[in-house]
Structures are given as structure tokens and as C-alpha cells.
C-alpha positions as CSV (number, residue, x, y, z in Angstrom):
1,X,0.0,0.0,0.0
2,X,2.6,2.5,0.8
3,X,4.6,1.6,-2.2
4,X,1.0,2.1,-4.6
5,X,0.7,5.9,-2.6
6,X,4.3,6.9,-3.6
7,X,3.7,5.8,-7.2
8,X,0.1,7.6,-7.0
9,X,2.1,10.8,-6.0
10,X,5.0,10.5,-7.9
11,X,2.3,10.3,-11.5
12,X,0.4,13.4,-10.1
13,X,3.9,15.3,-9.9
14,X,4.5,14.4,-13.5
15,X,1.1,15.1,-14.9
16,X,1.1,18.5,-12.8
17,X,4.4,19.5,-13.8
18,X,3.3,18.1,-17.8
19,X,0.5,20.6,-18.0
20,X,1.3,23.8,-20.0
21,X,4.7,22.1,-21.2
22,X,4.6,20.8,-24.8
23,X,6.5,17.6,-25.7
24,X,6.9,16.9,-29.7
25,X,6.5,13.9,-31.8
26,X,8.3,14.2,-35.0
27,X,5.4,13.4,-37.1
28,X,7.0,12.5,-40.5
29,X,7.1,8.5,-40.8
30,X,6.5,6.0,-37.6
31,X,4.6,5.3,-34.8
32,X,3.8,8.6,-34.0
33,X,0.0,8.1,-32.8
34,X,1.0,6.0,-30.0
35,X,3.9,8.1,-28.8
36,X,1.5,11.0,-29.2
37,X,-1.5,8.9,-27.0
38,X,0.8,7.5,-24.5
39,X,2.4,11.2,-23.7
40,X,-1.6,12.4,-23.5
41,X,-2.1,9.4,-21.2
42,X,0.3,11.1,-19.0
43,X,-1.1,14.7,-18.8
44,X,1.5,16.1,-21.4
45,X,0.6,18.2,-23.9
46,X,1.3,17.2,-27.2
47,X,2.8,18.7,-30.5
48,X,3.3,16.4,-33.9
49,X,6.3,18.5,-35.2
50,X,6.1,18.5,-38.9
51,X,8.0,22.0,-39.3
52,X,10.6,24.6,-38.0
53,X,7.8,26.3,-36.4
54,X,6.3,23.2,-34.6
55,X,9.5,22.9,-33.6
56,X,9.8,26.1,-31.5
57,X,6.5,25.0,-29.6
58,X,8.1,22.5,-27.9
59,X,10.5,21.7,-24.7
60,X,11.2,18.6,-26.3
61,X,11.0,16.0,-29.1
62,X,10.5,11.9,-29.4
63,X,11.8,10.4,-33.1
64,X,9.4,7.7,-33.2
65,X,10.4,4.2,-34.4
66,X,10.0,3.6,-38.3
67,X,12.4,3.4,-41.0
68,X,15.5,5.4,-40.7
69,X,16.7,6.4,-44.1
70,X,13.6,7.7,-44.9
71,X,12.7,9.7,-41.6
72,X,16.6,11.1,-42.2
73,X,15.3,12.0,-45.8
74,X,12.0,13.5,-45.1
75,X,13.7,15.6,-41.9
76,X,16.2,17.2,-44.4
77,X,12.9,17.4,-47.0
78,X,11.0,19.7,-43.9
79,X,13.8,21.7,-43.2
80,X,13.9,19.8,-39.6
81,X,17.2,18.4,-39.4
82,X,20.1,20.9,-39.0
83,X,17.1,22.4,-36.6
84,X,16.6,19.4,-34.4
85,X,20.7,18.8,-34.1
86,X,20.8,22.6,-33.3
87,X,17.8,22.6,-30.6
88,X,19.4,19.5,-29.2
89,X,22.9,20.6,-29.1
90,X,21.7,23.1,-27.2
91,X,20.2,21.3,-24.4
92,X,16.9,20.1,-25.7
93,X,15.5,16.8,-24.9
94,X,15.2,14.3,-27.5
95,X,14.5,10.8,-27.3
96,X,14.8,7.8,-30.1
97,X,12.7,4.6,-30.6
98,X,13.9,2.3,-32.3
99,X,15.2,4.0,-36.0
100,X,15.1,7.3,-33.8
101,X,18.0,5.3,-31.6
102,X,20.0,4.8,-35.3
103,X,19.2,8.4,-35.9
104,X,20.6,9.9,-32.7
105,X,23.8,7.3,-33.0
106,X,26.7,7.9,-35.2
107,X,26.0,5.8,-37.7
108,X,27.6,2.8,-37.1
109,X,27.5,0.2,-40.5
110,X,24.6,2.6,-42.2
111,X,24.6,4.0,-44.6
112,X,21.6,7.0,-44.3
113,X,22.8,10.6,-42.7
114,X,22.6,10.7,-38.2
115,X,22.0,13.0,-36.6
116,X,24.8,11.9,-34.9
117,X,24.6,13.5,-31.6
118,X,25.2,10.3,-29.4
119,X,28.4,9.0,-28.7
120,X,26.9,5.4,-29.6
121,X,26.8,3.0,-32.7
122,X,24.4,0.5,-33.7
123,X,23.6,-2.0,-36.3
124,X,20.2,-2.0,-37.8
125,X,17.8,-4.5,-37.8
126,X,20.0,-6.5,-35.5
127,X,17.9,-8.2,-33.5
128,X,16.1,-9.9,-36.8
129,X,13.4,-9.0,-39.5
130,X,9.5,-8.3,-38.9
131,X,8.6,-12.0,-38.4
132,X,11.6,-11.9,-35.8
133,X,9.7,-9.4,-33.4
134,X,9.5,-10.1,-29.5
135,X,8.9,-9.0,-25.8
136,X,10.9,-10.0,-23.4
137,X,11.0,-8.6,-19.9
138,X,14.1,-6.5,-18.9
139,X,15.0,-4.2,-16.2
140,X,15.6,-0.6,-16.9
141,X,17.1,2.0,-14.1
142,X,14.7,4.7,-14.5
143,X,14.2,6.8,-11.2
144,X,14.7,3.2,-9.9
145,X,15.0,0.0,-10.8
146,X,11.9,-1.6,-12.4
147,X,10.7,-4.5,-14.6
148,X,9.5,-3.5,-18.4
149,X,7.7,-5.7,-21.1
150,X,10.1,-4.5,-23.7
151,X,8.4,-5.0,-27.7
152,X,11.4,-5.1,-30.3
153,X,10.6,-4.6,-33.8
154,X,13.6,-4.7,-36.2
155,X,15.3,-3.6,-33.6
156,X,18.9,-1.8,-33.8
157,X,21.7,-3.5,-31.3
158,X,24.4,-0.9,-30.3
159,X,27.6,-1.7,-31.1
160,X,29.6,0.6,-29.5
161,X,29.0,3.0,-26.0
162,X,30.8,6.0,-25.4
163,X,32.5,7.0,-22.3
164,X,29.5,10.3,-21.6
165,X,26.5,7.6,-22.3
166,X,25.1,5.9,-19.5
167,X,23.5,2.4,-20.3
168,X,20.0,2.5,-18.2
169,X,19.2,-1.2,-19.8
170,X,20.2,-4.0,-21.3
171,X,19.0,-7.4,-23.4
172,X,21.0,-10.1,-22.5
173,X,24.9,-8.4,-22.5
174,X,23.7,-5.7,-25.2
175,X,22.4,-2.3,-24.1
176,X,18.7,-1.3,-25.3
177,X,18.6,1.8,-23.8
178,X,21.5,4.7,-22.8
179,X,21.2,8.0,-22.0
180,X,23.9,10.7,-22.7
181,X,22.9,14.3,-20.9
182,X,19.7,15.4,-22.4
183,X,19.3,12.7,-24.8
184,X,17.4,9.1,-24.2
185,X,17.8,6.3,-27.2
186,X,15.8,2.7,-27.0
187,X,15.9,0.1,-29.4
188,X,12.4,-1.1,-28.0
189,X,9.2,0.3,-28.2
190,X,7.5,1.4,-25.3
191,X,4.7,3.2,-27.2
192,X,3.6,-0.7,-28.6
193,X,2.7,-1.2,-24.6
194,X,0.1,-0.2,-21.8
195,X,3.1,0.7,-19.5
196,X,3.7,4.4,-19.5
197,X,6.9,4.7,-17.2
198,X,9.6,5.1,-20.1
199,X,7.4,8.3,-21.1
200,X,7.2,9.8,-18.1
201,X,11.1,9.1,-17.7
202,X,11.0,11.1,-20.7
203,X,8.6,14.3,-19.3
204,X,10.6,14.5,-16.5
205,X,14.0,15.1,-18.3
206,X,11.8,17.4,-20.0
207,X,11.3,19.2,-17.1
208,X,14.9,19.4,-16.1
């Protein structure tokens, strides 16, 4: 019981401190309806960033999961790319799903543009094609230490961590998620599943 009221309190805190904030989905190619409904089911409110200007509304931005050469194309297409680097270079808080983990990584064996702002590499589709898709329980170190049903879809597997990037899970001896300042990268997809905790990881960093 005491362990449900501190978890009751520490969700009000992040819905309070969500409202009047606005988090962005880059809303280009991806899952971007259930990033954008699973930050709504936690009180933030929500900006699909197709433009510069959407960009300026917001305190921070999720790169859904998708395909990555194509999200790269269609960022440099919108004039979002030298934007988002710029906005995150400068503090902003950006997280990647999935191809959003490939775009924030510095390219490891691919081939498409990065954005290349995390001292990480990865190698796509590592973990096996569509038909190879899975959940698989794994612990993350969020605020603390908890179980998540972890969905991976085509997932990237990082190759290489940098000293500045902190590895908050892994998958067997590989690392699924890191986190290097203000940026967050998961091969997984917590916006596939009912449990909301990695976004409100997320609209907490968002809130300094």
C-alpha cells in the first residue's frame, strides 16, 4: 500500500508539472499516434512536429520508431534536421525509438545521414526481420529499478557505447537503452505497450 501511494504521487507530480509544457513527436514516418497517446495518457501536452515552427513549440522531441533512411530524408525534406541537431545541441531533450535510436547514433554500418549526436553506434535490424519481433522482460534504471515488457521490432543492437553515455538497460549483454545528458535512445518500443513509465522518464528530463 505504501509503495502504490508513492507511485500515485510521484504520477500526479509528472502530470502537474506536464501541463502547460509541450512535448513533440516528430510526425513525419513511424509510430507517431502512439507516442502522441501515450504522452496524453500522461497529462503532457502534445505537439506532432512537422515543421521549423512546430519545432519552436516544444520543450522537447520523441523520433518515433520507423524506418531510418527515410525519416533522415524527409527531416532534411521539412527543413527539420540541422534544426533538431541545433535545438538539441543546445540542451533540448530528445528521445529515439527504435530508428530514432539509429538516428541519434553515429551511424555505425549505415549507410543514411545521423543525426549523430550520441556518442553510440548500432547496427540495424540487429535483432532480426518483422517476423523476428518479441517482448521480453528486462530491467531498466529509471528513477529506480523496475521491470519493463520490452516489444522489439527490427530492432537496432548498439555496437559501441561512449564514455559520456550511461546504459539505463540491457538485453542479454547488449544495451537497449542509454542516455547521454539530455538525450534518451531505445531500441524497444515502449509506445507498442500499456506501461507508460519510459514516457514519463522522458517528461521528467523534460522538465529538467
Amino acid at each position: 500500500m505504501q509503495w502504490k501511494g508513492r507511485k500515485f504521487l510521484l504520477l500526479k507530480r509528472i502530470m502537474q508539472s506536464a501541463v502547460g509544457k509541450k512535448i513533440g513527436v516528430l510526425g513525419l514516418q513511424g509510430s507517431i499516434r502512439e507516442h502522441v497517446a501515450a504522452l496524453r495518457a500522461c497529462g503532457a501536452t502534445v505537439v506532432e512536429v512537422l515543421t521549423a515552427a512546430d519545432l519552436e513549440r516544444v520543450c522537447g522531441l520523441i523520433i518515433p520508431g520507423g524506418e531510418s533512411t527515410t525519416i533522415s530524408k524527409l527531416m532534411r525534406r521539412a527543413g527539420l534536421f540541422d534544426e533538431v541537431r541545433a535545438r538539441a545541441l543546445n540542451g533540448m531533450p530528445v528521445w529515439g525509438t527504435c530508428a530514432g535510436m539509429i538516428l541519434l547514433a553515429q551511424g555505425g554500418e549505415s549507410e543514411m545521414e545521423p543525426l549523430a549526436l550520441m556518442d553510440l553506434e548500432v547496427e540495424r535490424n540487429a535483432y532480426g526481420r518483422q517476423v523476428d519481433s518479441f517482448q521480453e522482460s528486462v530491467l531498466l534504471e529509471l528513477t529506480e529499478e523496475v521491470l519493463f515488457p520490452a516489444v522489439f521490432i527490427r530492432a537496432p543492437k548498439v555496437s559501441r557505447v561512449g564514455e559520456g553515455v550511461k546504459v539505463l538497460a540491457k538485453c542479454g549483454d547488449s544495451p537497449i537503452m542509454c542516455r547521454q545528458g539530455n538525450l534518451l535512445a531505445t531500441s524497444f518500443h515502449p509506445e507498442l505497450t500499456d506501461d507508460r513509465r519510459v514516457h514519463e522518464y522522458f517528461i521528467q528530463m523534460c522538465n529538467g
